[in-house]
N, C-alpha and C positions, 0 to 999 in steps of 0.2 A: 504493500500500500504506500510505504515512504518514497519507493523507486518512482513508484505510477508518480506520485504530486510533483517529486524530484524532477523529472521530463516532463512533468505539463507546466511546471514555474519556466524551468528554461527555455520554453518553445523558444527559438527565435520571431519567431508574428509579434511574441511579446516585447522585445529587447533592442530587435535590430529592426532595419529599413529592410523593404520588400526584394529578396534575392541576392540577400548575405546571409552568409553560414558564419557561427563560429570556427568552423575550421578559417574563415578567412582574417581572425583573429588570432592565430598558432602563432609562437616565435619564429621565426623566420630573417636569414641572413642577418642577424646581430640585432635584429629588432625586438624591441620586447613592447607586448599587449596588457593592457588589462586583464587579470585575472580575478572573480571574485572572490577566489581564496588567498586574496592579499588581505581584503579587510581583517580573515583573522586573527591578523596582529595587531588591530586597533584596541582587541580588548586586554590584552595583555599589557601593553602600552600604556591605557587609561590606569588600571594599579599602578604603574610604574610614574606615572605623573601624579597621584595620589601619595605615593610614597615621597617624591621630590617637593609638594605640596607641604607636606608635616613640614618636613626641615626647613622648608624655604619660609613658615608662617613661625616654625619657631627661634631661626639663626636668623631671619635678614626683619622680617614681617614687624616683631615684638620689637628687637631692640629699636627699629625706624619709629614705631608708633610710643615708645616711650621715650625717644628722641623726640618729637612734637610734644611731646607731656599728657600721653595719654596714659592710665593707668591702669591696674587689675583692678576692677569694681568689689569691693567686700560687700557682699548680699546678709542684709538684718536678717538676722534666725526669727522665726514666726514659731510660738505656742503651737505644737501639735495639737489636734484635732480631729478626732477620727469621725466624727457628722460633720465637719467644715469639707472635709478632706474627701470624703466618697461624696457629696455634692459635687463638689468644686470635681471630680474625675468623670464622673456619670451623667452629670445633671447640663450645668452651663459653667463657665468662667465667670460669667456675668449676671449675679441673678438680679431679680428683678425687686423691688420696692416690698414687695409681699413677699416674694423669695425670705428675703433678710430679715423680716417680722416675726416669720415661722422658723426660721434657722436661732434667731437671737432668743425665744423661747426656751426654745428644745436646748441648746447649751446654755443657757442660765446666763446672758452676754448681753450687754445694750448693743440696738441696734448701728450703733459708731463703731465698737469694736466688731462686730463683723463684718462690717465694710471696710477696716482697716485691713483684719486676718485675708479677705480678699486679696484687697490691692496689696498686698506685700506680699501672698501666693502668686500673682500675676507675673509680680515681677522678679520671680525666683528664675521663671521660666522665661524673661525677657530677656533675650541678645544682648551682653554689654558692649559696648563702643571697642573696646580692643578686640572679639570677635570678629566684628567690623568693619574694622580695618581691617586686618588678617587677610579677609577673604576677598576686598577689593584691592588689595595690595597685590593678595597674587594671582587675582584677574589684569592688573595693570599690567602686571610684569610679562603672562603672557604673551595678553593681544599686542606687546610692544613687540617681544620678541616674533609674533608669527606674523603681524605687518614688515617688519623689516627683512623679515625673511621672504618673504610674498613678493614684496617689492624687489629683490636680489632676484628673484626664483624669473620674478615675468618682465622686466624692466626693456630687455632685449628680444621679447618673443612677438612674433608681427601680428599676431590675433588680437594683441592690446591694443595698437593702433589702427589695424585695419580687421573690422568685425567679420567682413567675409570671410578672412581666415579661419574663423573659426570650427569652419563647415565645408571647407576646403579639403576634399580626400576623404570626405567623414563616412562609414567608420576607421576606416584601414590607416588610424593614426595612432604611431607607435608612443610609448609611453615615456617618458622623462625620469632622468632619477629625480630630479629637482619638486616635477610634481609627483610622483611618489611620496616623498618626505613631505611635501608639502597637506597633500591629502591623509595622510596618515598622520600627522601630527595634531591636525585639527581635527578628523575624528575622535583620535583617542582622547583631545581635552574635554568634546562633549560627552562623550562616554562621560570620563572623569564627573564631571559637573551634573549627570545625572544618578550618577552612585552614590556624591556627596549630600541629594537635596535632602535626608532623612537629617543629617548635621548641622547643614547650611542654615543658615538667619532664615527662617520661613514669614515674606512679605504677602501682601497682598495679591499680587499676581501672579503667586505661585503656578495656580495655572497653567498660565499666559506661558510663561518662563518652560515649564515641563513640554507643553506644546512645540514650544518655541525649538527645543534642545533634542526632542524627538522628531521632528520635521527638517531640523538641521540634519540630523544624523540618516534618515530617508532620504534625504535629498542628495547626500554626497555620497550613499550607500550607491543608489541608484543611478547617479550621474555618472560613478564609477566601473557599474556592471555594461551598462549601455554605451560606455567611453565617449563621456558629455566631460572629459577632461578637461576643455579648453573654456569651456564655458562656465564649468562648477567653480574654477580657478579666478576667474573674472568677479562671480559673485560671493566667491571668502571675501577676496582683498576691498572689494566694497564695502563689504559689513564690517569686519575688523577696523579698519581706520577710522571709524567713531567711537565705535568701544574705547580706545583708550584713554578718550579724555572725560567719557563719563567715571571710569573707574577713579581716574585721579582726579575727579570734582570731589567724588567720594571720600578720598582716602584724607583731602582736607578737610574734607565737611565733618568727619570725625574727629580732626584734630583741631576745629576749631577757629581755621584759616577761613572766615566766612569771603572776605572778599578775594583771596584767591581761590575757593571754592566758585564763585559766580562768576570770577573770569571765565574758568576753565569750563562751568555748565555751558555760556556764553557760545564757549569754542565748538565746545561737544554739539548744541542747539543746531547751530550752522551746519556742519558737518555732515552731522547728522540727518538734516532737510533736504541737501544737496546732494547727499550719499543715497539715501533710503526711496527720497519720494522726489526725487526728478531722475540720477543719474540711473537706480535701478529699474524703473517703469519705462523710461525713454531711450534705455541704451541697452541693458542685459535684457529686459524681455521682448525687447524690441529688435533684439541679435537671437533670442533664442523660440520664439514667438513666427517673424515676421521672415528674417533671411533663410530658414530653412525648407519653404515654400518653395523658395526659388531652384531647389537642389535637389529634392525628393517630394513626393507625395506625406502628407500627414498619414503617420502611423501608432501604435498604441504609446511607448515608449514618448515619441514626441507629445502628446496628447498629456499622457501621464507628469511627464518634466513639468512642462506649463502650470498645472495643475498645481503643482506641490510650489512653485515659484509664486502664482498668486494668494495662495494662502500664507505663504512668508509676507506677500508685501499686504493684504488686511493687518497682520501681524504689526506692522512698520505703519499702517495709521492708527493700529490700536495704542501703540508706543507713543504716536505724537501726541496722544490726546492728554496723554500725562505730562508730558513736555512742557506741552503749551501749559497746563495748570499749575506747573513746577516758576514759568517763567511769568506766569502773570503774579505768582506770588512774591518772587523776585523783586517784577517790577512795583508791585503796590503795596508790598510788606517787607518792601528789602531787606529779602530771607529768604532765601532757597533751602528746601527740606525735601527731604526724599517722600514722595505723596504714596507712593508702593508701602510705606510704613504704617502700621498700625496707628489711629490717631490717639488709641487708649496713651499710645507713651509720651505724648503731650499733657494729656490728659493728669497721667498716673504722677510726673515728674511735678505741674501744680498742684498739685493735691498732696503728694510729700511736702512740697515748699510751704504749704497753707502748716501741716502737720507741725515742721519742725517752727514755724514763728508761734504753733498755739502753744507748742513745749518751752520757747522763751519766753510768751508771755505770761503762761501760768508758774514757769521760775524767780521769774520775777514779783509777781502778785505773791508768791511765797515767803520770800525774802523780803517785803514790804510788810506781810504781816508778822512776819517775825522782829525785825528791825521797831516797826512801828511796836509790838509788842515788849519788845525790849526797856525803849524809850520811857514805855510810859510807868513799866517798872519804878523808876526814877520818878514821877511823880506822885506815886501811889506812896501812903505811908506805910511802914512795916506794921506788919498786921492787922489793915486794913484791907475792906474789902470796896472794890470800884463799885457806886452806883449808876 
């Protein structure tokens, strides 16, 4: 039954253009093709950037972020409670007004300290800022590294500059060492980043992100087996070279650098608009869309490419849409904040701040009536009593 499915995935009708065989894919005279038993080593690869990951967040990541004066958060210990505690796992995070009535009963508790026992379980489980950093630090270091690499790899290849190349000879186009490593390094970091989501800061658009990193990985799986090399190439170096300045908005924005954080959003913004939603719509789908018409008949494979390419670019207005909310806050709140973020940690961080001035003012109201009762000591005579 495996063999049967095994020969009907790889029909060629699937894969290739109308009257090519994979045999016409075989190495041949020093050339080397596409094989789809190259990806096996993306996964191998993903642990091995996992395992370079640890070391890189805990020898380069930590000491940089405590170099800005970012620090290891000490998280307040909360009073055990085993009905706070099976609520707060089964029930909601968040209860409700009536929630906390019925909860503050049953443990013998004013309705304040349960709200309290709450928000300080919340934030047991909230992402601190060196986390944070960590993991946009070494997303920075990446996409710096596999742009500058991308950029080496295609700088001198003529399909950059002239789009027909791309579909020139296509399929009977042998393979590059350069995009080999090329394709295989960036598979294996989404791998990577899809292993890590159960660890990773979990934002708001998790989702969006899982989608995001599953679709990348289809996408290059696919463009690979079907030797959409020249193309898939064009749309890494696209997307990577905005990535890096959002990472490093980020990596200030944890450290505190508010306005070289909104330079750098600034840069990422632009880029980002130019990259995503002109250069990709009007030039890669419009190379891998429109010019292959002129060279073949539309077939499953071409059909399918397209396909998984515009759902990356819904993807890329889903993303602007936070952008823009990100920069209109910028402009009217001159404050850029990650909006993917939870707003409870706004939220949770004034509600600490309210906490710790009610604990100085009632230290003080303390010390006033101790002080005050002191004083009046001195007024009172010995062994009398104040009316």
């Amino acid at each position: 039954m495996f063999q049967t499915f095994k020969e009907w995935f790889w029909l060629e009708r699937f894969w290739l253009p109308p009257t090519i065989k994979w045999s016409d894919l075989e190495d041949h005279d020093g050339l080397v093709f596409v094989k789809p038993s190259h990806l096996y080593m993306t996964i191998p690869y993903a642990f091995g950037l996992l395992i370079i990951r640890h070391f890189f967040e805990k020898f380069i990541a930590t000491p940089l972020a405590k170099t800005f004066g970012i620090k290891e958060e000490i998280r307040k210990k909360i009073t055990p409670n085993t009905v706070l505690e099976t609520f707060f796992k089964h029930s909601t995070r968040q209860p409700s007004h009536t929630d906390i009535y019925g909860l503050a009963k049953k443990c013998n508790l004013t309705e304040r300290q349960v709200e309290r026992w709450f928000r300080s379980r919340r934030n047991q489980e909230k992402p601190c800022r060196m986390k944070k950093f960590q993991e946009a630090c070494w997303r920075f270091a990446f996409y710096l590294m596999i742009t500058v690499a991308g950029i080496v790899f295609l700088y001198d290849k003529p399909w950059v500059y002239d789009l027909w190349e791309v579909w020139n000879g296509y399929p009977r186009q042998p393979l590059l060492p350069s995009q080999y490593w090329y394709y295989i390094l960036e598979m294996s970091f989404y791998w990577s980043l899809i292993f890590s989501l159960g660890s990773d800061v979990k934002r708001k658009d998790f989702l969006a992100h899982v989608i995001h990193h599953l679709a990348a990985i289809s996408l290059m799986s696919f463009s690979w087996c079907a030797n959409y090399i020249r193309s898939g190439t064009l749309v890494m170096i696209v997307h990577d070279v905005a990535d890096i300045w959002l990472e490093s908005a980020k990596m200030f924005s944890y450290a505190g650098w508010k306005q070289t954080c909104n330079t750098l959003f600034f840069i990422f913004s632009t880029i980002f608009f130019i990259s995503r939603l002109i250069i990709f719509p009007f030039w890669i789908l419009y190379c891998t869309l429109i010019l292959p018409l002129h060279y073949l008949e539309p077939f499953f494979s071409y059909i399918f490419l397209n396909l998984q390419l515009l759902v990356l670019q819904v993807l890329h207005l889903y993303w602007c849409y936070f952008i823009l909310k990100m920069l209109r806050r910028c402009i009217f709140m001159k404050n850029i904040q990650d909006v993917r973020s939870d707003d409870e940690d706004e939220e949770e961080e004034e509600e600490e701040e309210e906490e710790e001035k009610e604990e100085v003012i009632k230290g003080k109201e303390r010390d006033c009536l101790k002080n005050g009762l002191g004083a009046n000591r001195h007024l009172i005579p010995n062994g009398q009593q104040g009316h």
